[in-house]
FIKOLZA-1660 file (N, C-alpha, C; in steps of 0.1 Angstrom, whole numbers, plus 5000, padded with zeros to 4 digits):
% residues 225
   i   px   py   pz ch aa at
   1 2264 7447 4274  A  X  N
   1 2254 7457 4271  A  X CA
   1 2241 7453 4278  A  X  C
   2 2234 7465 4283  A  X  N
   2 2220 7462 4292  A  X CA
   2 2208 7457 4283  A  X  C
   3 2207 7461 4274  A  X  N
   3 2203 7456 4262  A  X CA
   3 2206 7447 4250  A  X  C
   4 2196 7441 4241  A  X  N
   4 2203 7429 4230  A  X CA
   4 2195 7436 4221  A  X  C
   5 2202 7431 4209  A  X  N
   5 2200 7434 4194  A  X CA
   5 2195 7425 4184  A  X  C
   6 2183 7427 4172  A  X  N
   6 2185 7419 4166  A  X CA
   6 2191 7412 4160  A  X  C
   7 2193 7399 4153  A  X  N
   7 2201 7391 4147  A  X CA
   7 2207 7400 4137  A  X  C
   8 2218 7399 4136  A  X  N
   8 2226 7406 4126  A  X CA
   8 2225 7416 4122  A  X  C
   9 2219 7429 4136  A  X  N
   9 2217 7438 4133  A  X CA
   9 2225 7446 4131  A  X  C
  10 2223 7454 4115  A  X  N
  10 2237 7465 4108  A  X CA
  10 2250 7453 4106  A  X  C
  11 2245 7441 4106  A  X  N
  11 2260 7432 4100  A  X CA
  11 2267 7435 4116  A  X  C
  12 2265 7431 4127  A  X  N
  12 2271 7430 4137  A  X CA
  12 2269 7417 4143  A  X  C
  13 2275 7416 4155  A  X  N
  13 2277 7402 4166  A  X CA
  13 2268 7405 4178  A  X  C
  14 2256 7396 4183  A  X  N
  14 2252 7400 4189  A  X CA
  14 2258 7395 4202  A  X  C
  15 2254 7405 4207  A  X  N
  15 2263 7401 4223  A  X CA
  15 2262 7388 4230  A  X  C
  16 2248 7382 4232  A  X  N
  16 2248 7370 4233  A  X CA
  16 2255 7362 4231  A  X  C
  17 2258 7361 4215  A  X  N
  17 2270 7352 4211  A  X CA
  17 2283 7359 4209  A  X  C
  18 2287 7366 4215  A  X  N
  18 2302 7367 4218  A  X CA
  18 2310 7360 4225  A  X  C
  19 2320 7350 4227  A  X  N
  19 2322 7336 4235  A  X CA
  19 2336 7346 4246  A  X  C
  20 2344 7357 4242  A  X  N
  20 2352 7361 4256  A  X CA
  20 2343 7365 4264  A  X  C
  21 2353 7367 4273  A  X  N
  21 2349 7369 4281  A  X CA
  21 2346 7383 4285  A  X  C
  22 2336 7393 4294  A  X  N
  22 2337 7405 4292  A  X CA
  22 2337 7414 4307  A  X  C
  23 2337 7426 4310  A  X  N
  23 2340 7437 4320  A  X CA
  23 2341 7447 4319  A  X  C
  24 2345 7451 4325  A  X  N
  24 2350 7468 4329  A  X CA
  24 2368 7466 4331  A  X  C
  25 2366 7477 4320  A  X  N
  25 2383 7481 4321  A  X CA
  25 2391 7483 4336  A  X  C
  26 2402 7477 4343  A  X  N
  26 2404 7486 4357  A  X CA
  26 2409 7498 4355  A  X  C
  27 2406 7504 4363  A  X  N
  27 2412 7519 4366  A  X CA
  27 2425 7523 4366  A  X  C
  28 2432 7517 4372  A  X  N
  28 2450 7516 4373  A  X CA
  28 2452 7512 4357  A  X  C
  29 2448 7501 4352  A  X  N
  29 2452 7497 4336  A  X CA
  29 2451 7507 4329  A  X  C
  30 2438 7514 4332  A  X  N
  30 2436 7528 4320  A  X CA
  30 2444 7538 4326  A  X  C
  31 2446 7542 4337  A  X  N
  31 2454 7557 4341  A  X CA
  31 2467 7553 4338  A  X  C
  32 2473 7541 4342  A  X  N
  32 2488 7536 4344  A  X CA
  32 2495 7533 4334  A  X  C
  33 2488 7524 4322  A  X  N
  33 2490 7522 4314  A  X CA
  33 2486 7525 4300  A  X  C
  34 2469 7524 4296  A  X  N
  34 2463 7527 4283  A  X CA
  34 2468 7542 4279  A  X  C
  35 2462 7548 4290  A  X  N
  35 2463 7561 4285  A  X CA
  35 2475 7570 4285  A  X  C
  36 2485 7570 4293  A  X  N
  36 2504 7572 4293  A  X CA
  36 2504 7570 4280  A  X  C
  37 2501 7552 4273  A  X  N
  37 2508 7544 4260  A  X CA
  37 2504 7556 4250  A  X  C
  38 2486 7558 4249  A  X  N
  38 2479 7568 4240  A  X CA
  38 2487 7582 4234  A  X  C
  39 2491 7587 4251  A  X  N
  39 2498 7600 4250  A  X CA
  39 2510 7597 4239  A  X  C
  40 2521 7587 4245  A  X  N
  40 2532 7589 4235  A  X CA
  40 2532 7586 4225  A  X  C
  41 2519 7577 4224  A  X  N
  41 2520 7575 4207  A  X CA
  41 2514 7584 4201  A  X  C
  42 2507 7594 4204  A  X  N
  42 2502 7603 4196  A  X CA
  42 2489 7600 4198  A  X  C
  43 2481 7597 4201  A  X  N
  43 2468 7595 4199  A  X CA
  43 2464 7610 4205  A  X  C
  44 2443 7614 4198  A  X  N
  44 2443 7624 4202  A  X CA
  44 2430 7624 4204  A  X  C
  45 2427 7613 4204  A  X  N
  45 2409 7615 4207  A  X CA
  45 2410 7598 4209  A  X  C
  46 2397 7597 4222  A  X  N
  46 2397 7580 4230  A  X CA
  46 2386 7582 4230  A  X  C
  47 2380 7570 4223  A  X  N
  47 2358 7561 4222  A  X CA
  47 2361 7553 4237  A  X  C
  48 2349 7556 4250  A  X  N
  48 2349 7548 4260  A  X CA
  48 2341 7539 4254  A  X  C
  49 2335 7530 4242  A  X  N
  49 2330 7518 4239  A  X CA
  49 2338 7508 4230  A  X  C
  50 2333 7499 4230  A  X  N
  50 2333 7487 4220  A  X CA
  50 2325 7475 4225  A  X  C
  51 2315 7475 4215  A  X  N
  51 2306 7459 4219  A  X CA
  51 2302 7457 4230  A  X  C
  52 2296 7470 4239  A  X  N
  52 2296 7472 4252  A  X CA
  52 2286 7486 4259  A  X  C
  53 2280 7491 4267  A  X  N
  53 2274 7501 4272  A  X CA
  53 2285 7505 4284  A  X  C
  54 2285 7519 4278  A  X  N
  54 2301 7526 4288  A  X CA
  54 2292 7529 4297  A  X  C
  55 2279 7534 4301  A  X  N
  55 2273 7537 4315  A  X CA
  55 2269 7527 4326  A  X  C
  56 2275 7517 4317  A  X  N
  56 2275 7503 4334  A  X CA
  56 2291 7504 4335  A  X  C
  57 2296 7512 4332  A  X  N
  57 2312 7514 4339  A  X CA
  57 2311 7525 4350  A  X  C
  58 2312 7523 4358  A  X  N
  58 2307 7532 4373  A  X CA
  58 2320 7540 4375  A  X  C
  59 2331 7540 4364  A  X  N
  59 2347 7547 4361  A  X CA
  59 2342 7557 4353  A  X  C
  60 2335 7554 4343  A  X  N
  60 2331 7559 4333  A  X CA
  60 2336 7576 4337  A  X  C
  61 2331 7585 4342  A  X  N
  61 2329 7600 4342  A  X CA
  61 2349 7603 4348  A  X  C
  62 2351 7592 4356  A  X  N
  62 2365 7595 4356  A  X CA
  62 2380 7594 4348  A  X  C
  63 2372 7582 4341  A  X  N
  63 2379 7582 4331  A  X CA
  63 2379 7591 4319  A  X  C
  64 2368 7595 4317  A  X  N
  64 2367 7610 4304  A  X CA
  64 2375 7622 4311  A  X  C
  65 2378 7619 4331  A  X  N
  65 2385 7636 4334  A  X CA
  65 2393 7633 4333  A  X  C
  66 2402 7622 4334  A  X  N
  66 2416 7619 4334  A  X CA
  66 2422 7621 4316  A  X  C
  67 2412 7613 4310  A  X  N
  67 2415 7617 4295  A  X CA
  67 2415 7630 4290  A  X  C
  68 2410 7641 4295  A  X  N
  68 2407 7654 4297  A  X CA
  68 2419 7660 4300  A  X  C
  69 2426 7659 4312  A  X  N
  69 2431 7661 4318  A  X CA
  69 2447 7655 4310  A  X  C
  70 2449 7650 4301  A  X  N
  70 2460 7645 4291  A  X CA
  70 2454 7648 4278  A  X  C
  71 2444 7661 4278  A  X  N
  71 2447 7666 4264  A  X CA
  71 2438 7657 4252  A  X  C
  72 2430 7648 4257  A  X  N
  72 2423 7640 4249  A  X CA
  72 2412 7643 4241  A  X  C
  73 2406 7642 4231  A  X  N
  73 2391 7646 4228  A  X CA
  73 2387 7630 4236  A  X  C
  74 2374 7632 4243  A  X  N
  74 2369 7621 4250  A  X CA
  74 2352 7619 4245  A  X  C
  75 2350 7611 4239  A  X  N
  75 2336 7606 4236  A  X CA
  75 2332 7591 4240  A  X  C
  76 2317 7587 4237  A  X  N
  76 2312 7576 4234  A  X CA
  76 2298 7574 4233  A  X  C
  77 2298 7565 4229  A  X  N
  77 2284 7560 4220  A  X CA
  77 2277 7549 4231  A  X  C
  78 2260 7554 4234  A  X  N
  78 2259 7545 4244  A  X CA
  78 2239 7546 4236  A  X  C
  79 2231 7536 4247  A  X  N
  79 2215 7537 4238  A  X CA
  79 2208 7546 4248  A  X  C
  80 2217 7549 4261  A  X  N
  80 2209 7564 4266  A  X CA
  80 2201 7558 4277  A  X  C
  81 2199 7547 4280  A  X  N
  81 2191 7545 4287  A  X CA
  81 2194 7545 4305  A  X  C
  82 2205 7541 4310  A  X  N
  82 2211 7544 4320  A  X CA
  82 2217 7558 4325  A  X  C
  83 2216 7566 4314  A  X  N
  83 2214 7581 4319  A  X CA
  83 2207 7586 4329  A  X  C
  84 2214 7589 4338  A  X  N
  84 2209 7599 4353  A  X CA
  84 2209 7611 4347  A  X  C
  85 2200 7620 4359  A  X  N
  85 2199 7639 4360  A  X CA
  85 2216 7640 4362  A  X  C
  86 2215 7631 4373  A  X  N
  86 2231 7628 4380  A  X CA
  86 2245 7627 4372  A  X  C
  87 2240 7618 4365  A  X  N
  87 2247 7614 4356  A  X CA
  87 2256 7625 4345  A  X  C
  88 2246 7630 4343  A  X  N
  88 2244 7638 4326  A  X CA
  88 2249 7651 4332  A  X  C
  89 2249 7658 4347  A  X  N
  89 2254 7665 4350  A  X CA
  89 2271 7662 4353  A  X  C
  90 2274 7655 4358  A  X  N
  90 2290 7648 4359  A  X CA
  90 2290 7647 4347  A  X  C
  91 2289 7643 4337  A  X  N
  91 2295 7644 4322  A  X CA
  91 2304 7657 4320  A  X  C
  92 2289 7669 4321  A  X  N
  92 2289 7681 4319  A  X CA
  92 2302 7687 4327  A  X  C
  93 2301 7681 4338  A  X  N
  93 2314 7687 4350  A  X CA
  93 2325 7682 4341  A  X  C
  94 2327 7672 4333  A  X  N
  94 2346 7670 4336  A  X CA
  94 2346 7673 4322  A  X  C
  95 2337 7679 4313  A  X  N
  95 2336 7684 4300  A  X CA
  95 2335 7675 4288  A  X  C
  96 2326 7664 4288  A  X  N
  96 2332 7653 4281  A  X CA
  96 2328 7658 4266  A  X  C
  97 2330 7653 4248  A  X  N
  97 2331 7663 4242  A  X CA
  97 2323 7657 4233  A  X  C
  98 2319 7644 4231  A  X  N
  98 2306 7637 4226  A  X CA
  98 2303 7628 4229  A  X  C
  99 2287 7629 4230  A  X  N
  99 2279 7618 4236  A  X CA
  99 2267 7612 4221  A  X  C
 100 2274 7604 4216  A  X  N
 100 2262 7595 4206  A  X CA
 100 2252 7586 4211  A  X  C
 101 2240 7588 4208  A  X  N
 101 2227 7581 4216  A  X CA
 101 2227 7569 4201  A  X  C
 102 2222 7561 4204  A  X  N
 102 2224 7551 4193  A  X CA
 102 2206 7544 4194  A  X  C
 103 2197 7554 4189  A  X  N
 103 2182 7552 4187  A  X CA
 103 2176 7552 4174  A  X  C
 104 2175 7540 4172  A  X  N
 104 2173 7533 4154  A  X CA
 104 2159 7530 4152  A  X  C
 105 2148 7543 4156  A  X  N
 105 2135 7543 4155  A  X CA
 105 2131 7550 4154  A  X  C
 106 2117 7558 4153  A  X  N
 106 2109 7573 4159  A  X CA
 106 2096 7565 4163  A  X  C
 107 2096 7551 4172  A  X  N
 107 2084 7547 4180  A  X CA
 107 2089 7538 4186  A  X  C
 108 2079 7531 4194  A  X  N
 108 2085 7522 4202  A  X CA
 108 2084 7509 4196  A  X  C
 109 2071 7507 4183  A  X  N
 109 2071 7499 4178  A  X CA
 109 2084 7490 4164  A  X  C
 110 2090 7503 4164  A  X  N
 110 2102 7504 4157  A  X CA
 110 2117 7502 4163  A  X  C
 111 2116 7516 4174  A  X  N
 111 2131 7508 4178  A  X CA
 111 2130 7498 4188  A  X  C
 112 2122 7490 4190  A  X  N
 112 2122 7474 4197  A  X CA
 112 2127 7467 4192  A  X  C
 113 2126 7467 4175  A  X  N
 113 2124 7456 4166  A  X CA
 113 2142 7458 4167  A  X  C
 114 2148 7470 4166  A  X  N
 114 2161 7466 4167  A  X CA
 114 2170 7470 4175  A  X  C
 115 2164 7475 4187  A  X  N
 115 2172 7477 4201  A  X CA
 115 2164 7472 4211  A  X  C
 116 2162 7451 4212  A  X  N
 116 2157 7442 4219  A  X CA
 116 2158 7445 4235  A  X  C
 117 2141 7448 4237  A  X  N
 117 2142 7455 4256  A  X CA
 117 2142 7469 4265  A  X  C
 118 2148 7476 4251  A  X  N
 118 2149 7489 4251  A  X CA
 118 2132 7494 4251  A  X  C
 119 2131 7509 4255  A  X  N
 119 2120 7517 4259  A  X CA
 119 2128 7532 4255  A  X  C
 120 2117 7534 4236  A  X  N
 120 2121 7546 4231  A  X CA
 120 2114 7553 4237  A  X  C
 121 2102 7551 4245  A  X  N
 121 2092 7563 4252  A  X CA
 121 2103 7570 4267  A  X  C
 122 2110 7563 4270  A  X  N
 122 2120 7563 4278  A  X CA
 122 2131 7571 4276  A  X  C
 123 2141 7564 4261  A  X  N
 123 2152 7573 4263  A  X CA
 123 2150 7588 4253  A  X  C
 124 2143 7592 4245  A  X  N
 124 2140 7602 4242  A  X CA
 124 2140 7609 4252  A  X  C
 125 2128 7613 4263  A  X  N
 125 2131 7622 4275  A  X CA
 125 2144 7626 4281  A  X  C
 126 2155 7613 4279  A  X  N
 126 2164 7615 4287  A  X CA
 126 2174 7622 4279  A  X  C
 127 2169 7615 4262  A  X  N
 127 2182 7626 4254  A  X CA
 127 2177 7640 4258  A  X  C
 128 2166 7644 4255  A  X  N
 128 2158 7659 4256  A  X CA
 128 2166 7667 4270  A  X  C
 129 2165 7665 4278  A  X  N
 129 2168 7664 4291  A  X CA
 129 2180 7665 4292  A  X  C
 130 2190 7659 4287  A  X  N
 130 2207 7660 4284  A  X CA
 130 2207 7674 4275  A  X  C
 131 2202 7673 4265  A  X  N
 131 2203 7684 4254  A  X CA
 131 2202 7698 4262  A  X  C
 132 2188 7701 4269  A  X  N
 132 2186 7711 4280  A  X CA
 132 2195 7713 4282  A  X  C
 133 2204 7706 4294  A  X  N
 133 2210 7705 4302  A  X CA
 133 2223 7717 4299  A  X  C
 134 2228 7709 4289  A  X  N
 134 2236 7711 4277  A  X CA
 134 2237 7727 4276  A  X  C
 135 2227 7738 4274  A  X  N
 135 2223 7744 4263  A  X CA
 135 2222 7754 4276  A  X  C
 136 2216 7751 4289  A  X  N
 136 2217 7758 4300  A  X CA
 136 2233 7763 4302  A  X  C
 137 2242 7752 4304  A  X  N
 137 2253 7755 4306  A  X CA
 137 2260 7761 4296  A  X  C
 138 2254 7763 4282  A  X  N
 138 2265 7769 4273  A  X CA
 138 2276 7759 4271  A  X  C
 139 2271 7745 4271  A  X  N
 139 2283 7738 4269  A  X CA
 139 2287 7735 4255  A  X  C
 140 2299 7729 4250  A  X  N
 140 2304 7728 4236  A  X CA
 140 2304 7712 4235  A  X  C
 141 2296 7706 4241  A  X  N
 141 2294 7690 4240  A  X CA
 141 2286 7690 4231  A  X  C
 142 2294 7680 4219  A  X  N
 142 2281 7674 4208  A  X CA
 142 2273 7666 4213  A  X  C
 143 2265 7670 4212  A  X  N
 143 2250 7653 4214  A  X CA
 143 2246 7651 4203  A  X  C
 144 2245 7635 4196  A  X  N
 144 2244 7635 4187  A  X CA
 144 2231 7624 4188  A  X  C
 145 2219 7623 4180  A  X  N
 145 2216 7611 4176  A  X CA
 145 2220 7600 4163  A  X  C
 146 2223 7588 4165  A  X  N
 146 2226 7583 4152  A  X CA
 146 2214 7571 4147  A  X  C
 147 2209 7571 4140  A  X  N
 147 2203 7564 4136  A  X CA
 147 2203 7553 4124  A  X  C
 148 2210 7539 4123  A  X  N
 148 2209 7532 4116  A  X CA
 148 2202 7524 4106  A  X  C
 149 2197 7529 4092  A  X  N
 149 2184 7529 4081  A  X CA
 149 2184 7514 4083  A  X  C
 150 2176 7504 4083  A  X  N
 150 2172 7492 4079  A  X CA
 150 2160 7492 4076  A  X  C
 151 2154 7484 4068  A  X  N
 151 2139 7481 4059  A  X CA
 151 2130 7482 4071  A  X  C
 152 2131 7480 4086  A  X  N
 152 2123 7479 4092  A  X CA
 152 2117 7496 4102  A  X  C
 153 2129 7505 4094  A  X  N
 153 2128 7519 4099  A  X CA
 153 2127 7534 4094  A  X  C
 154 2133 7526 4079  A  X  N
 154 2136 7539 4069  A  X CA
 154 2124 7550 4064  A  X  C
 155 2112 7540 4068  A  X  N
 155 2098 7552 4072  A  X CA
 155 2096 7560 4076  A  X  C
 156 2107 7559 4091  A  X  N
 156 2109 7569 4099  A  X CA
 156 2115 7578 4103  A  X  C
 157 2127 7577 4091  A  X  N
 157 2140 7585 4088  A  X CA
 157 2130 7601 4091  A  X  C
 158 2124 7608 4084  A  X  N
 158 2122 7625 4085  A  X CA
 158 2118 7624 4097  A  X  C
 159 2109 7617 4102  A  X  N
 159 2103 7619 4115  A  X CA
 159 2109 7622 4126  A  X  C
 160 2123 7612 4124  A  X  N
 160 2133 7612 4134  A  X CA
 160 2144 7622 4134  A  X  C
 161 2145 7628 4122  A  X  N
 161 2148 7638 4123  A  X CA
 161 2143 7649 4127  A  X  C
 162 2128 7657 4123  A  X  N
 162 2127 7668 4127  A  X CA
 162 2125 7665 4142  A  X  C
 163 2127 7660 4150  A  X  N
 163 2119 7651 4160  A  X CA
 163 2136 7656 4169  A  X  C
 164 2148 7655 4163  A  X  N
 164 2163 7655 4166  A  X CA
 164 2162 7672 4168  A  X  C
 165 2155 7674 4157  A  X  N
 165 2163 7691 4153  A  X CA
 165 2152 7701 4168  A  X  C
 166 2135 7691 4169  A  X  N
 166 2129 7701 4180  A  X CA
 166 2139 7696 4194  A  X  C
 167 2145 7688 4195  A  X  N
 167 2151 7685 4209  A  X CA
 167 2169 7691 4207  A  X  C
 168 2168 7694 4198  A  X  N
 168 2186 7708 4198  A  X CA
 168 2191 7699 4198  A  X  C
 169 2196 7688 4185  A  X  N
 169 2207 7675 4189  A  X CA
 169 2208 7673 4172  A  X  C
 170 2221 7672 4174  A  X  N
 170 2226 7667 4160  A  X CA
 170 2217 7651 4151  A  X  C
 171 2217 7652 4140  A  X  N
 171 2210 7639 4136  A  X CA
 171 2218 7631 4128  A  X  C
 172 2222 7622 4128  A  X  N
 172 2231 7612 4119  A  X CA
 172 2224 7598 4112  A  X  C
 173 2217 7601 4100  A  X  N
 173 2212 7585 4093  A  X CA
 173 2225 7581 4087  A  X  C
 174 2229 7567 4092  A  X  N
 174 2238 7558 4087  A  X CA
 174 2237 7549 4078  A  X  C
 175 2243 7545 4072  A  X  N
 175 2244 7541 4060  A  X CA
 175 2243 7524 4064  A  X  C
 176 2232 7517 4064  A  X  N
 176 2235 7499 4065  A  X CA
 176 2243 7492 4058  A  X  C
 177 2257 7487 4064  A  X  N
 177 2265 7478 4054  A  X CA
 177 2263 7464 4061  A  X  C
 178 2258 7459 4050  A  X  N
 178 2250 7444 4046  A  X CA
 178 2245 7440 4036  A  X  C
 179 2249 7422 4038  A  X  N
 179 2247 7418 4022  A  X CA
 179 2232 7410 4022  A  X  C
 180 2225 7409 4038  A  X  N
 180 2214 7402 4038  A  X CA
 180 2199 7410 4036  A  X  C
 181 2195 7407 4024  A  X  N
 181 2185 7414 4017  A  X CA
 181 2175 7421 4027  A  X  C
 182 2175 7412 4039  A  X  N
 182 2155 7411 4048  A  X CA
 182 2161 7424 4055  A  X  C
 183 2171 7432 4059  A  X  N
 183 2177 7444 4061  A  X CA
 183 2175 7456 4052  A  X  C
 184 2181 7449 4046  A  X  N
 184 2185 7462 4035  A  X CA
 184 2174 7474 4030  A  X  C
 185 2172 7483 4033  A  X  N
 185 2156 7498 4030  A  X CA
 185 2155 7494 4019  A  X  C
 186 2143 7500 4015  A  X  N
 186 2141 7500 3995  A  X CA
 186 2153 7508 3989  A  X  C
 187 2149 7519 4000  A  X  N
 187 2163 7529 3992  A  X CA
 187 2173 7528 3990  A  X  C
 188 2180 7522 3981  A  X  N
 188 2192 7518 3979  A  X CA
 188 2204 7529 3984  A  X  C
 189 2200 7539 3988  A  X  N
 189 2207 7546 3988  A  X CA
 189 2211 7547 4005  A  X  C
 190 2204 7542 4010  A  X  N
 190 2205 7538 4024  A  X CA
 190 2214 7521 4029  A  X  C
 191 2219 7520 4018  A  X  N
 191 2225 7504 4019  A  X CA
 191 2237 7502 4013  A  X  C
 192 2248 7495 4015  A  X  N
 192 2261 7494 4005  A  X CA
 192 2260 7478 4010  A  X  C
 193 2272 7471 4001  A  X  N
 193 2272 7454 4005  A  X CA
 193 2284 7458 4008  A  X  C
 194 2286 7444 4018  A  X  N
 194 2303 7442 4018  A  X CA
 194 2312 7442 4010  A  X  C
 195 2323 7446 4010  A  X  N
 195 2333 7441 4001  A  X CA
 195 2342 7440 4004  A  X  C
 196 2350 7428 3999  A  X  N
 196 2365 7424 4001  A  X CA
 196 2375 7433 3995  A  X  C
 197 2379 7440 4004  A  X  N
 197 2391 7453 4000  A  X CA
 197 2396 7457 4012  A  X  C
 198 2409 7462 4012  A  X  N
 198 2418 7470 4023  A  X CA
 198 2410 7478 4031  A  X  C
 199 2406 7476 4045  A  X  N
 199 2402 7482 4051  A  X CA
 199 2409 7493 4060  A  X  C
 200 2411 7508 4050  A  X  N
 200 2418 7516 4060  A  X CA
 200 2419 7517 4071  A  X  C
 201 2408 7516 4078  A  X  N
 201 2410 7521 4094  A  X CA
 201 2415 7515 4103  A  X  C
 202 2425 7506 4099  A  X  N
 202 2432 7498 4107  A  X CA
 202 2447 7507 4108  A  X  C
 203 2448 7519 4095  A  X  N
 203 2459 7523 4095  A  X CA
 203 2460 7537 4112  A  X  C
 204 2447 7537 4116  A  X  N
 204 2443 7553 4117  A  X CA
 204 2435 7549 4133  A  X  C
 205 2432 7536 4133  A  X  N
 205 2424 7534 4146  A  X CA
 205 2425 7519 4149  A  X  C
 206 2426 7520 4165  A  X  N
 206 2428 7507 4168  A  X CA
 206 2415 7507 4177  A  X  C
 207 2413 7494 4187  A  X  N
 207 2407 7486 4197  A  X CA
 207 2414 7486 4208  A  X  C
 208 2411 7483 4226  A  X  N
 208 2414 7481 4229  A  X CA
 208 2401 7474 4241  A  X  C
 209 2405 7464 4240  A  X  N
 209 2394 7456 4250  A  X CA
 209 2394 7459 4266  A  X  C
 210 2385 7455 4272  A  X  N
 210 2385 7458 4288  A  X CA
 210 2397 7455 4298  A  X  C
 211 2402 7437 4291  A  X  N
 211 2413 7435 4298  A  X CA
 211 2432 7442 4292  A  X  C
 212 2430 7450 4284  A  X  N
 212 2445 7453 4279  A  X CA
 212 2445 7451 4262  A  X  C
 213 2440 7437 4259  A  X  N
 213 2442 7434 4246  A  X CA
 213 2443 7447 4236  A  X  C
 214 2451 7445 4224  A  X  N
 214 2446 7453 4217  A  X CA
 214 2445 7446 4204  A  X  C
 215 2434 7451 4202  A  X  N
 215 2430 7447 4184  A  X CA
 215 2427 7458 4172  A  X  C
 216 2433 7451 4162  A  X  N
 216 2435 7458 4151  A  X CA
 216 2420 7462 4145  A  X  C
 217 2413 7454 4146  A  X  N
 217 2400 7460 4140  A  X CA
 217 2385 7454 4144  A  X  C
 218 2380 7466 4143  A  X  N
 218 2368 7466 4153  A  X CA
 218 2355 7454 4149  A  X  C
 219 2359 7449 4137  A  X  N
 219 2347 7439 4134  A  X CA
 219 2350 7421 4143  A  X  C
 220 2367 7423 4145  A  X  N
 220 2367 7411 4156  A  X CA
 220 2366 7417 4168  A  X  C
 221 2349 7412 4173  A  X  N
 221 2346 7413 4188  A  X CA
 221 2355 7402 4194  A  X  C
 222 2363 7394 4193  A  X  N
 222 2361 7383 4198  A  X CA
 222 2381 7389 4200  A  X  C
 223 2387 7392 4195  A  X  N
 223 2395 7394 4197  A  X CA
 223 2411 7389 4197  A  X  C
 224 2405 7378 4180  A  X  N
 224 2412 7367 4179  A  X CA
 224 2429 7376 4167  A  X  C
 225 2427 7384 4162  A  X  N
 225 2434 7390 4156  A  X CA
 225 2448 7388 4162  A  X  C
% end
């Protein structure tokens, strides 16, 4: 990721201390094999992320046409900042079918504190700019912002909304799962704790790391499952 995160931010691993090793998926692994395996198992929608920024994958836009191109829904979640004119128009060409911006502020004094390096004066224009884009073409691509509540932003929550709704973009406040208080909003209603229980989405969704691996569930970055 071109950027770093606060410590434990949203109960995650910061990339720093992630000990595999990391890359870019190859091209032959994904056309030859990932995506063939997807088709016959049924799969019907593919995330170009995990623990990772899909727009330092220079595959990136060809891998959404090929996934396209086998019938895929194709999305991913990235913080927007490596967005080209260039870019955001090649999306547009191979049809890709959502794009999540992952901006957990409405200032720069906010989302610094928890997108470390990042420049919100920066990628706003570029979401704005995508959205346009978007809306020119009559395209059916979601753009979504998502926004994850922590004590250090939940002030910001409406702002950042109507702020979503003047730039024509979906808005998503997320819900912080975390048991470490200095996180957690006032609003309790913005927060759940962990809990030890069955976690479905192992039934329904899997991982698949850069080099082939696949893992059962998304909270081992590391890939020890």
């Amino acid at each position: 990721c071109r950027y770093g995160q606060s410590a434990d931010f949203a109960g995650q691993t910061k990339h720093s201390d992630i000990e595999r090793q990391v890359g870019n998926v190859d091209l032959d692994l994904y056309k030859n094999k990932i995506l063939p395996s997807a088709v016959d198992f049924g799969i019907k929608r593919i995330q170009l992320h995990f623990q990772g920024e899909p727009l330092m994958n220079k595959k990136l836009v060809k891998m959404i046409e090929l996934g396209k191109n086998s019938g895929m829904w194709m999305q991913f979640f990235t913080n927007g900042l490596l967005m080209t004119e260039k870019k955001m128009d090649e999306l547009l060409d191979v049809g890709v079918n959502l794009v999540r911006f992952s901006i957990d502020g409405n200032s720069q004094d906010t989302y610094k504190l928890n997108r470390v390096g990042g420049d919100f004066d920066e990628v706003i224009p570029i979401l704005s700019t995508f959205a346009r884009k978007a809306r020119e073409r009559k395209s059916n691509i979601k753009i979504q912002w998502s926004y994850i509540v922590t004590s250090n932003n939940e002030h910001e929550i409406n702002g950042a909304k109507e702020r979503a709704k003047s730039l024509g973009v979906e808005f998503m406040a997320k819900v912080l799962n975390t048991n470490d208080v200095s996180w957690r909003p006032k609003d309790s209603s913005w927060a759940r704790d962990y809990k030890n229980k069955p976690c479905q989405d192992i039934f329904t969704i899997f991982n698949i790391q850069w080099n082939g691996d696949v893992v059962p569930c998304c909270y081992d970055v590391e890939g020890r499952v």
